[in-house]
N, C-alpha and C positions, 0 to 999 in steps of 0.2 A: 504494500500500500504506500501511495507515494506521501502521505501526509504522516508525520510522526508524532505522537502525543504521548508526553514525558507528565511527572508531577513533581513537584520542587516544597519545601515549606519555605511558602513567601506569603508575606500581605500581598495586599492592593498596592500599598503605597510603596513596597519597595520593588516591584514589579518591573522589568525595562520590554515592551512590547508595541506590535502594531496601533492593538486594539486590546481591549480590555471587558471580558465581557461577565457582570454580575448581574443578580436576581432583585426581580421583587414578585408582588402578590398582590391577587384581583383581593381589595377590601372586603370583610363584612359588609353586606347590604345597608346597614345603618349608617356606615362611612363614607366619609366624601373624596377621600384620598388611598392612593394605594398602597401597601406597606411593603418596607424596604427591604429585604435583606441584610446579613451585619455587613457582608463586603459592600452593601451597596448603600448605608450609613456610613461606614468607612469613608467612600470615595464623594461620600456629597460633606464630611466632616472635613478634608481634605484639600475638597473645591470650596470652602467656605460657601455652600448655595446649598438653595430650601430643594433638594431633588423631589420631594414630592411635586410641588407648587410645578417646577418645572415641568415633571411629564405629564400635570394633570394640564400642562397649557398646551402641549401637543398632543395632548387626546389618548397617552397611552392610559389605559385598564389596566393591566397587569394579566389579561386571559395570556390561556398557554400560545408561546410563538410570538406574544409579541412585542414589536421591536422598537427601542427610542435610542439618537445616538446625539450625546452628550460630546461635545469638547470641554479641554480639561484646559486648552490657553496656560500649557507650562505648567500649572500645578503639580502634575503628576507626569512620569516619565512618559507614561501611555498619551499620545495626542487625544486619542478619542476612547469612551467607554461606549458600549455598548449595555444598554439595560435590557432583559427580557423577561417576560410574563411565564410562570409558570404557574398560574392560575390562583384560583381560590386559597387563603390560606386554610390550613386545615385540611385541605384536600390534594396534597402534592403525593405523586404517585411516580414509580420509577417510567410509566410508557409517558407522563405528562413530560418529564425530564428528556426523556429522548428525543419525544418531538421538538421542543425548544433546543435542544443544543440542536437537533439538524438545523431549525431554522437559522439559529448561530452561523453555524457554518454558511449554509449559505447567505448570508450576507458579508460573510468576512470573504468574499472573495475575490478583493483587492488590498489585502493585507498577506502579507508575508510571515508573522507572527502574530499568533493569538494567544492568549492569555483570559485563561477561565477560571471563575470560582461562584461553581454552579452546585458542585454537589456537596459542599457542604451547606450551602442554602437550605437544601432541602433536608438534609439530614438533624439540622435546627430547628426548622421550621416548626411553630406551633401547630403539627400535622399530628390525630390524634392515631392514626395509625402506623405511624414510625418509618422512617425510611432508614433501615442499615448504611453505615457511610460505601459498603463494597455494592449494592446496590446501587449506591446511587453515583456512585461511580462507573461502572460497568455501563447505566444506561444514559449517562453525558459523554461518556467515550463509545459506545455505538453511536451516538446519537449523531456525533461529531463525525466520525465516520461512515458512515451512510449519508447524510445529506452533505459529505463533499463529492461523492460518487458522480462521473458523467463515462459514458461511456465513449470514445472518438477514438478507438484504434482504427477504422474505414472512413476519417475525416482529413482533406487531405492539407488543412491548415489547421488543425485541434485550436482553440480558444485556451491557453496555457493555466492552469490551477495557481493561482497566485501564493493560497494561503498552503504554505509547507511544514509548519510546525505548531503544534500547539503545548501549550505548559498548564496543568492542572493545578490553581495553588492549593494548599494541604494544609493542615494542621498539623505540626510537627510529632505532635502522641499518635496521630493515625496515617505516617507518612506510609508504613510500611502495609497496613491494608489497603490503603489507596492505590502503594505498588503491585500488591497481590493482582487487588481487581482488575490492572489493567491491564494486567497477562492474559488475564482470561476474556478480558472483550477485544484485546487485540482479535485475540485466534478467532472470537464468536465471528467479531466484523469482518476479517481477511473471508470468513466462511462464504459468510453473506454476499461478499462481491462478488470470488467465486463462481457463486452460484449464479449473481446476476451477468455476469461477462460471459457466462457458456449461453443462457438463454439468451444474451442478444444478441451475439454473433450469428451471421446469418447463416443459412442453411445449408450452403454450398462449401462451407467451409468446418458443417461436424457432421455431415453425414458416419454414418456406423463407424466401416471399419478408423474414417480421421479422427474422430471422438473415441474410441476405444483408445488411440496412440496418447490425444491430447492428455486423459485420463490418465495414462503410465507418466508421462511430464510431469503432473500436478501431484505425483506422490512420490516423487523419485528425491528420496534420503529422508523419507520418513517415517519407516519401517515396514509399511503397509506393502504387502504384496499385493500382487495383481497378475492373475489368469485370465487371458482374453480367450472364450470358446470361438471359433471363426463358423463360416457356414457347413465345414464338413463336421466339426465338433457337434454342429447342434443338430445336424442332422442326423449321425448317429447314435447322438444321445435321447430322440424323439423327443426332440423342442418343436413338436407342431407347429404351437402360436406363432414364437417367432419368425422360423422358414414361412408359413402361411402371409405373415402379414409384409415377411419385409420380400419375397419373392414376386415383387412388382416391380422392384426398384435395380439399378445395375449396379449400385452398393449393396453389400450381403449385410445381414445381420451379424449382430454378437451380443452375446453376453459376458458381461465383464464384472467377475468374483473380486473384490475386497475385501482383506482377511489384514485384520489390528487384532492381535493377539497379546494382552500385556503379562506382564511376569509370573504372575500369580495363577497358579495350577488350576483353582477351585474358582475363578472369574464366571462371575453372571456372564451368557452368551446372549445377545439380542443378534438378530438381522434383519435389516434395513432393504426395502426393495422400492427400485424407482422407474417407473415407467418414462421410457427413453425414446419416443417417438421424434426423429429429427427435424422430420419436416411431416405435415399431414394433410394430403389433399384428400384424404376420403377415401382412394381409391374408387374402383369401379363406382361405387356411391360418392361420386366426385360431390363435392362441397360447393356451391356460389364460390366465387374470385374473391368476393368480399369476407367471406367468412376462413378464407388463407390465409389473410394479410397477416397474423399473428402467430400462424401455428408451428413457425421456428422456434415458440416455448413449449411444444409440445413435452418436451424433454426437460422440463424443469423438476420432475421428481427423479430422473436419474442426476443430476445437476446437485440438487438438495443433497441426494443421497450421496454422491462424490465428495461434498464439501462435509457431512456433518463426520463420516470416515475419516477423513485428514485432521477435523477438530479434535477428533477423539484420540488420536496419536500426537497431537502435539499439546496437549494437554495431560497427556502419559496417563488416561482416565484407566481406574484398576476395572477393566471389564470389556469383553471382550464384544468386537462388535465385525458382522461380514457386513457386503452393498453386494449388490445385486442389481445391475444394470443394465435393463431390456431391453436393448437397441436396436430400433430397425427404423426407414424408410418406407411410408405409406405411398405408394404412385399408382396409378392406374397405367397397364400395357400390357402388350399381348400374351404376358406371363404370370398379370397378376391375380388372386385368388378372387372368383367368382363369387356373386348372392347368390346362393343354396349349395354353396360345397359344402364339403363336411372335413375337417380339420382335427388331425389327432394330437391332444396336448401331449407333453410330459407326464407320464403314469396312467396313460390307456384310452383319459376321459376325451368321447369325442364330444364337438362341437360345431353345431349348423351354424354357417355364416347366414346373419339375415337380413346383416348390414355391414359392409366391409371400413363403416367410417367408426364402426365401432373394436376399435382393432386394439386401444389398448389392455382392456380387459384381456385378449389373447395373448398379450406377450407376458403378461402379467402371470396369469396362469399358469405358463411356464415355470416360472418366476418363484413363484408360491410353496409351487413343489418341489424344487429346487432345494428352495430355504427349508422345509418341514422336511425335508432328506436329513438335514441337518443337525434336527431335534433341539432345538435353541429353546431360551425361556421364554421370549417374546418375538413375534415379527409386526412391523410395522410397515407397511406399502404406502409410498408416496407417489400421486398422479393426480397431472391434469387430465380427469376421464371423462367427466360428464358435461354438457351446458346446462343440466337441470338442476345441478349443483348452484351454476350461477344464478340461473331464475329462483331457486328457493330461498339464497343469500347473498346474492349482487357480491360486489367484488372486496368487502371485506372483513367478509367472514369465512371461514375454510370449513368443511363437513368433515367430522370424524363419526365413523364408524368401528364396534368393536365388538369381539364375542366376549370380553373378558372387561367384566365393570372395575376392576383395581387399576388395571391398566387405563381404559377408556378416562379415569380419576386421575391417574398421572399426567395424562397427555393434554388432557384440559389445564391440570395444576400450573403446567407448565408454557402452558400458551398463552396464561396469565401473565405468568413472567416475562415472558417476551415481550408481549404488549401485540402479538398472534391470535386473533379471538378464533375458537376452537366451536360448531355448534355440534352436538350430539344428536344422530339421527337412527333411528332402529332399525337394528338388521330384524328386519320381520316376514321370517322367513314363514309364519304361519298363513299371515295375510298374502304372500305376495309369493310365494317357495315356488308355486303350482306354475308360476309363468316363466320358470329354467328351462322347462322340459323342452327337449327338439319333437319336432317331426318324426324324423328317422335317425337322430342321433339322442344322445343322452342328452344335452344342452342345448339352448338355441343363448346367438349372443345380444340379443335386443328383445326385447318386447315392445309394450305399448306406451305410448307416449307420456304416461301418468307414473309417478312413483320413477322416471329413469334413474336416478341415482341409488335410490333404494336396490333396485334392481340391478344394476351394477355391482352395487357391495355385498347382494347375496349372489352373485358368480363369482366374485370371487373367493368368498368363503371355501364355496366348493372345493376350493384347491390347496385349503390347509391343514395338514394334519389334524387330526383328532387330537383332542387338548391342548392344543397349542394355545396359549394365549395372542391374540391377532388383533391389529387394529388398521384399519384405512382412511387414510386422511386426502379428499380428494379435493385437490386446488386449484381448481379450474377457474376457480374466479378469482382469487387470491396473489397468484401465482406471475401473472402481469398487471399494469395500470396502465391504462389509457392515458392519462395526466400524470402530471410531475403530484404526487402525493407529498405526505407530512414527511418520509425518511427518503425520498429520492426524485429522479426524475421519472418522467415517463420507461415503459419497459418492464423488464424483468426484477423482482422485485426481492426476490432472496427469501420470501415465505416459503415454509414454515423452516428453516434452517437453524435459527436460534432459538426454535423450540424444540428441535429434538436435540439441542445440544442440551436443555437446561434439562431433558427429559432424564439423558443418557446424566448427569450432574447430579441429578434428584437422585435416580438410582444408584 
């Protein structure tokens, strides 16, 4: 990441920076002014000036994001502070933190040095639910990084990132949690970019077998091994799905094993599976031109699943974690898989194509059984599979499904954390089981237009062991933004990536 963010124990006042960026808070409703922060009584004690009076004349509130910029006219080393809202007092919360430091950042983005004392604001703050200082650290240093995020490696004059360094001040008794945290949101935020740099890059340049390569790059001297199965591997191994869906395309398929094994004999095993469609026109069930334009994110839960693997090894997490990466090319041509063929997965179950635009669920199935070969304690599948996902919950909320409610408890717990909103949806296979059945085969892979995501999440069931604990978190809406949102630009957006790090943390 090219932005570096370090933590020092400094005031305000002895600070030597661009910019200078401290806290205040949206007042009690009975108040006329909005309350400071101590760095940002410091800095108005400093400037000899009433800061309140001040930003109440330029209209800031104090809501989360937003922004007043003060000059200091030589007072202070810093030319200019930067004040931001991070809401109600009482009510500061680590995703309110996040989204105000992105906002930070990008406004600092003609400054060269920044200088923040945000997360001890909040850790202070009259907030009756308490913000830990590694907390709230963790989500000013995501915050900070992801809203410096652009994506220009296919521009051919990139607009240059001015802001290259940031300084966290600290409280000298908490310098060293302050250091701890930042270890771990360095790795969370590298994840997250990551994941957002595979799904923007366009599609010409990760089809299978180049994304299987790029994969081996992105963990090379990190422990993690990596086995790429090619088109003969899967074919002898009866990967149905994947030969079926990616045998349209004149790149083959692969699956590509990720194996983080940490030291300890008796480590919890999870495996992590990510639906890795590189580019998706539908196939045969070719798609509107309009509904293409984005589906180079197809592959964001293999993407997700590449990055939270690499967290988990540089983070030296005691627990053992495989990825599982389902890569194929959806095209339609004179060799691609027909509406009403019939398709043999991995371990026997056949499957009636009924819609070839419903192709991730087949690669996936694969996938599934792959991982339940395994016998791990948890799997979790990440994939953008449905649009019904998105019509149930627009684009920012993510669907989890689970056979196993301790699990399904964690993965929400944890999408808390993030500031990743998680909703729970019933695998209810009683209401809805009767519409798997094929025609002539055992499964058909679409139904009717009602319930499709439900419907999706009990196909896949299908394909996981017995007792396995399983869950499917499907991010079809989640997974890109149309608009520049609260932690980034437009694009690929790095959900849920920092939830299953904090998942795989919690564990």
């Amino acid at each position: 990441m090219p932005l570096s963010i370090d933590a020092r124990a400094l005031s305000v006042t002895e600070v030597d920076a661009d910019l200078l960026a401290v806290a205040a808070f949206r007042a009690p409703q009975d108040a006329e002014e909005v309350v400071l922060s101590a760095a940002a009584a410091q800095v108005a004690e400093a400037l000899d000036l009433d800061l309140t009076a001040e930003l109440a004349a330029v209209g800031f509130d104090g809501a989360v994001g937003a922004l007043a910029r003060i000059p200091t006219r030589g007072a202070l080393s810093v030319p200019t502070v930067l004040v931001v809202g991070l809401g109600s007092v009482g009510e500061v919360r680590p995703e309110r933190l996040r989204r105000a430091a992105a906002k930070v950042a990008g406004a600092s983005s003609r400054s060269s040095r920044l200088a923040a004392a945000l997360h001890g604001a909040a850790a202070a703050a009259p907030n009756a639910a308490g913000v830990e200082v590694d907390a709230a650290v963790r989500a000013v240093a995501e915050g900070l990084w992801l809203g410096s995020y652009r994506f220009v490696d296919y521009r051919r004059d990139p607009t240059p990132q001015d802001l290259e360094s940031v300084l966290l001040l600290a409280d000298p008794a908490e310098l060293e949690v302050v250091e701890s945290a930042l270890v771990v949101a360095r790795v969370s935020a590298a994840a997250t970019l990551l994941a957002r740099d595979l799904v923007n890059t366009p599609p010409q340049d990760k089809r299978p077998p180049a994304l299987a390569e790029r994969v081996r790059d992105e963990l090379e001297g990190t422990g993690v091994e990596v086995e790429v199965l090619d088109e003969q591997a899967l074919a002898d191994g009866g990967y149905g799905g994947l030969i079926g869906v990616g045998q349209g395309s004149s790149a083959p398929p692969r699956l590509v094993v990720l194996s983080y094994r940490p030291p300890q004999e008796d480590a919890e095993h999870v495996v992590l599976v990510g639906k890795g469609i590189t580019f998706d026109t539908g196939g045969i069930s070719l798609k509107p031109s309009g509904a293409m334009e984005t589906m180079k994110m197809d592959m964001a839960g293999a993407a997700t699943v590449l990055a939270v693997v690499r967290a988990a090894a540089q983070l030296n997490l005691p627990i053992r974690v495989t990825g599982l990466l389902a890569l194929a090319e959806n095209m339609p041509s004179g060799t691609a898989t027909r509406v009403s063929d019939v398709l043999t997965l991995k371990g026997g179950t056949t499957v009636e194509v009924i819609n070839t635009d419903a192709e991730g669920r087949l690669v996936l199935g694969d996938a599934l059984v792959h991982a339940s070969e395994l016998e791990p304690d948890a799997i979790v599948d990440v994939a953008t599979l449905t649009g019904a996902a998105v019509v149930a919950l627009g684009e920012r909320i993510g669907v989890l499904m689970a056979s196993h409610d301790g699990l399904a408890d964690e993965l929400l717990a944890a999408s808390g954390v993030a500031g990743e909103p998680l909703w729970r949806l019933p695998l209810a296979s009683e209401q809805y089981g009767d519409r798997l059945k094929g025609s002539i085969a055992d499964l058909r892979n679409a139904g009717s237009r009602s319930a499709g995501t439900i419907f999706a999440g009990l196909f896949l069931h299908r394909f996981v062991g017995e007792g396995i604990a399983w869950a499917h978190l499907d991010i079809a809406g989640v997974a890109w933004s149309e608009e520049s949102a609260a932690l980034g630009p437009k694009g690929g957006t790095g959900v849920p990536v920092r939830t299953l790090i904090d998942w795989l943390l919690a564990r």
